[in-house]
PATOR-371149 format. One record per residue (C-alpha): residue number from 1; x, z, y. Coordinates in nm, 2 decimals, padded with zeros to 4 digits. Layout:
  migu      c1      c3      c2
   NUM       X       Z       Y
...
//
This chain:
  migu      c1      c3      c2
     1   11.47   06.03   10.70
     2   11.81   05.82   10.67
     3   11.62   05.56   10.48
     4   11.34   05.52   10.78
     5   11.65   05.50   11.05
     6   11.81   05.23   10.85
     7   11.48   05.05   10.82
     8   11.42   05.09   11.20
     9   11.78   04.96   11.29
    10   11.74   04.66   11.06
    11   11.39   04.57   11.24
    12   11.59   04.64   11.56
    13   11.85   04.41   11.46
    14   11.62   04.16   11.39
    15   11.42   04.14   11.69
    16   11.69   03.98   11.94
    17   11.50   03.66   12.01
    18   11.71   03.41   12.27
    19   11.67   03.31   12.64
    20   11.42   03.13   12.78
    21   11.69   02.98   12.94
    22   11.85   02.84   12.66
    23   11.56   02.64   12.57
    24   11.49   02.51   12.92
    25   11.85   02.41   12.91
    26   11.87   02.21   12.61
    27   11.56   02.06   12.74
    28   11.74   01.92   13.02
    29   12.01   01.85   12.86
    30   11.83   01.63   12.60
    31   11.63   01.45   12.89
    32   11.92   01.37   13.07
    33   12.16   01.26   12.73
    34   11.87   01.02   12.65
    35   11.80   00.92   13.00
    36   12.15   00.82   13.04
    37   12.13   00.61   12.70
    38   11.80   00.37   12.80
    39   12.00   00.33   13.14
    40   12.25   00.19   12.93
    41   12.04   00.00   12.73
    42   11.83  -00.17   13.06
    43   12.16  -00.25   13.23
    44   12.32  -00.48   12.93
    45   11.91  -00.59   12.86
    46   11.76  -00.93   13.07
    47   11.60  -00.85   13.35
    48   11.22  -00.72   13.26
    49   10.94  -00.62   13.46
    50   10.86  -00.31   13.62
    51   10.58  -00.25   13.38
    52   10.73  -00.32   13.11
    53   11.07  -00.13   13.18
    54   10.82   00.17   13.26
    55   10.68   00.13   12.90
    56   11.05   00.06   12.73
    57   11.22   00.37   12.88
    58   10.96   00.55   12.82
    59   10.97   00.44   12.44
    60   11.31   00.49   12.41
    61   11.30   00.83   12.61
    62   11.03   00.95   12.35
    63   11.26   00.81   12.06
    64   11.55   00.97   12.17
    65   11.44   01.30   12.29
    66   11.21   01.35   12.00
    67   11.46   01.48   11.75
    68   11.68   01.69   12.02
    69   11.35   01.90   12.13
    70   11.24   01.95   11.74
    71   11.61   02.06   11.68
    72   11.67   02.30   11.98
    73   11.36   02.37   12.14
    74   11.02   02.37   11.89
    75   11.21   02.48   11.52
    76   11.43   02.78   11.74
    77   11.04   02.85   11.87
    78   10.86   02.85   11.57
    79   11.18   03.06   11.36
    80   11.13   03.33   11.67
    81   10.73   03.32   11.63
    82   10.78   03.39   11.27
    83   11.05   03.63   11.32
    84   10.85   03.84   11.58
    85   10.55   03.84   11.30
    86   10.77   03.93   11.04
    87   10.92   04.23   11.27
    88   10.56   04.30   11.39
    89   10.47   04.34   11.02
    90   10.73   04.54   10.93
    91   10.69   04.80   11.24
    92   10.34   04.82   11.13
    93   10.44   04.93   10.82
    94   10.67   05.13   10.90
    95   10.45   05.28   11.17
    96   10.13   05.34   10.86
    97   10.48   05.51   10.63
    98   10.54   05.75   10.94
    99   10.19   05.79   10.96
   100   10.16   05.93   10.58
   101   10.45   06.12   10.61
   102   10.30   06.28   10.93
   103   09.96   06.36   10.72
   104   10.16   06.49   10.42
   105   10.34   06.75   10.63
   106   10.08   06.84   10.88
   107   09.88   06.93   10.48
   108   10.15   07.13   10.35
   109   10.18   07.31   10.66
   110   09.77   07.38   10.69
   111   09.83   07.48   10.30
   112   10.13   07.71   10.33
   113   09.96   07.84   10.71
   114   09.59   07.92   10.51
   115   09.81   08.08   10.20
   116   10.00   08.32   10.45
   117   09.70   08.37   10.63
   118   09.55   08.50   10.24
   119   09.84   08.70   10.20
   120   09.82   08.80   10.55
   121   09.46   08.98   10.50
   122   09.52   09.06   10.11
   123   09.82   09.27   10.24
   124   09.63   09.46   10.51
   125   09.31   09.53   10.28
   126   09.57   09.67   10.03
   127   09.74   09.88   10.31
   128   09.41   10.04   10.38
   129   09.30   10.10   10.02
   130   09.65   10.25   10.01
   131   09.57   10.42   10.35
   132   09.26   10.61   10.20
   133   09.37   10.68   09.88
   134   09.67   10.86   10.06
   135   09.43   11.03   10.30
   136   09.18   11.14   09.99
   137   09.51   11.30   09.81
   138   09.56   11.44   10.19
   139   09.21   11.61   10.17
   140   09.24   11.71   09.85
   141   09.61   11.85   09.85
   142   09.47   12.09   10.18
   143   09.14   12.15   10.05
   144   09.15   12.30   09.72
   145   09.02   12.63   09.63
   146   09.40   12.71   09.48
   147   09.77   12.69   09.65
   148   09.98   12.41   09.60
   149   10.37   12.47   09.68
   150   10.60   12.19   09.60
   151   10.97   12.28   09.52
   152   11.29   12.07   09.51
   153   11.47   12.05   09.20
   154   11.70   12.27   09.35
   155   11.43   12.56   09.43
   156   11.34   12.45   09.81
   157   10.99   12.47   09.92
   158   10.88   12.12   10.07
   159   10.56   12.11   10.09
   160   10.26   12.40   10.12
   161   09.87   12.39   10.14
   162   09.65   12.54   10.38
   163   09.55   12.76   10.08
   164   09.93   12.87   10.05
   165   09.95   12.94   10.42
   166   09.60   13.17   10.34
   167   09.71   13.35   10.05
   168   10.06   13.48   10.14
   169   09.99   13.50   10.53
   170   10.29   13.30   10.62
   171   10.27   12.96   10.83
   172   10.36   12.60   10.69
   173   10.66   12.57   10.94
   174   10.82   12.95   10.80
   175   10.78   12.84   10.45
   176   10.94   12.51   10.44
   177   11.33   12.50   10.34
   178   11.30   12.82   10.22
   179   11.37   12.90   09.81
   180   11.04   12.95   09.60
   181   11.20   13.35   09.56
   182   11.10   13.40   09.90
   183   10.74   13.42   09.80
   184   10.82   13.71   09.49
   185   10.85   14.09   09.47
   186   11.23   14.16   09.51
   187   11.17   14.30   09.14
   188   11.17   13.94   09.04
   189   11.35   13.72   09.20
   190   11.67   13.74   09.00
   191   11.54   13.68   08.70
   192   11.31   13.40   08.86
   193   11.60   13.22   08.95
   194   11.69   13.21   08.55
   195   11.37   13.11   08.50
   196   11.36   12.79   08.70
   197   11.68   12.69   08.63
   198   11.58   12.69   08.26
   199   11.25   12.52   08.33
   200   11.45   12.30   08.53
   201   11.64   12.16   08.22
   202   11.37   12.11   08.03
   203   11.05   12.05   08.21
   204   10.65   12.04   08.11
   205   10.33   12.14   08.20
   206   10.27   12.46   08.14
   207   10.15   12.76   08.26
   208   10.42   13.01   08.43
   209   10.51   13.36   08.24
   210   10.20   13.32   07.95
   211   10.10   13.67   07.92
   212   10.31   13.83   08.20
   213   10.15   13.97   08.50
   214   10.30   13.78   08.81
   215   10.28   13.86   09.16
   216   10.36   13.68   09.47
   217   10.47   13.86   09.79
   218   10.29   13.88   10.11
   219   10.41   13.84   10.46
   220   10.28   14.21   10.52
   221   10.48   14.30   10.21
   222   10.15   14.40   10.01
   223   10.14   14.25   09.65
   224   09.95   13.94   09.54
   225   09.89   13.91   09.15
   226   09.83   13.56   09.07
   227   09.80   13.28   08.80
   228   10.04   12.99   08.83
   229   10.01   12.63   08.70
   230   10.38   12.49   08.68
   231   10.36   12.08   08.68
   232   10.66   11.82   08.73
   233   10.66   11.50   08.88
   234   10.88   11.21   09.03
   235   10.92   11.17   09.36
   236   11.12   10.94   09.65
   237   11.37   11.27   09.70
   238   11.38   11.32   09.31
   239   11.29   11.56   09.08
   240   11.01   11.80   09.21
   241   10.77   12.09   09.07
   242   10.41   12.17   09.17
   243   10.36   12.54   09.13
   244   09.94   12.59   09.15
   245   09.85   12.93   09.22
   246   09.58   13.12   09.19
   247   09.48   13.46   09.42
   248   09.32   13.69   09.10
   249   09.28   14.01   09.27
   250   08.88   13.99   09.24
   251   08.95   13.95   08.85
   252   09.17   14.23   08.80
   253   08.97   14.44   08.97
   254   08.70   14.36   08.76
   255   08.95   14.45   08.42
   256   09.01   14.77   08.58
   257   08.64   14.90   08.67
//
């Protein structure tokens, strides 16, 4: 934009045309010079008649004020005509540049506006894909026919199912914060705590105590003999294990009749 102010203060510059006044001055002054001059001239002439002294100072006037009027009043007039079209020109251009430059930004901003406006609507249709795909793992994390408990790394339960809450009688909210022992016979919950720290250190899918009979403990106390599916994932907190279990009191019933 420095280059457009300098061009605009150089038209400005440009346009300061001169007084009327100063032409209607030298005008006068140019009658009255010459006037003064063929008074001169008639008053060391012979005597002439009224006629013809009309037509001689008028001759003379015309002679003599010719050349002042070209010089200070019609060449200044026709320099300032073709100055004002020149500056008229130039504003005109300069007006058409601003004009371009106008266009060219009013496009770039209808370009970047319509790009946001794409990124804008991409973003919230991938917010809701992200929305139900969250709220179909929701379902299917609270709806499956097993329990799921999540632990921390460092044994904490952080996260039950509503088949969890089912098969050991206890609600969500008494559950969470708790260690994964609370859920075990007191028989096992020393040697449990071996057992996770060492799966801890190394961990895999796999299933928990292969051919071991595993119970989990009710809030009533009673046993529950279950089958438990041991997986470890990453999560924002960090390291965390999801512990499937399965209630198999109908199938070891069925062993023992």
């Amino acid at each position: 934009m420095s280059v457009f102010n300098k061009n605009k203060d150089q038209i400005t510059a440009s346009t300061k045309y001169k007084s009327p006044f100063y032409f209607i001055i030298s005008m006068v002054i140019s009658i009255f010079v010459a006037e003064i001059f063929v008074m001169l001239l008639l008053s060391v002439m012979p005597r002439l008649s009224t006629i013809a002294e009309a037509i001689f100072d008028s001759s003379i006037l015309s002679i003599l004020i010719a050349p002042p009027l070209y010089l200070f009043l019609f060449r200044p007039l026709v320099r300032q005509i073709a100055e004002r079209m020149r500056v008229e020109e130039e504003l005109r251009k300069y007006h058409d540049h601003l004009e371009k430059i106008v266009e060219e930004r009013t496009a770039e901003l209808t370009a970047a506006n319509e790009q946001l406006q794409r990124e804008i609507t991409e973003r919230k249709q991938a917010e809701e894909v992200l929305w139900e795909s969250e709220e179909m793992l929701r379902r299917l994390f609270e709806f499956v026919p097993d329990a799921i408990i999540i632990v921390s790394r460092e044994g904490h339960i952080v996260r039950v199912n509503t088949q969890a809450e089912a098969m050991f009688g206890y609600r969500r909210e008494e559950l969470l914060g708790n260690p994964i022992e609370f859920l075990l016979p007191e028989r096992f919950k020393e040697r449990h705590e071996q057992h996770r720290a060492g799966y801890i250190s190394a961990p895999s899918i796999r299933f928990m105590g292969a051919g071991l009979e595993l119970y989990g403990r009710h809030k009533d106390g009673s046993e529950v003999p279950v089958d438990i599916m041991l997986n470890p994932v990453e999560g924002e907190a960090g390291s965390m294990v999801i512990a499937t279990a399965r209630d198999i009191t109908e199938r070891k019933r069925a062993e023992e009749t």
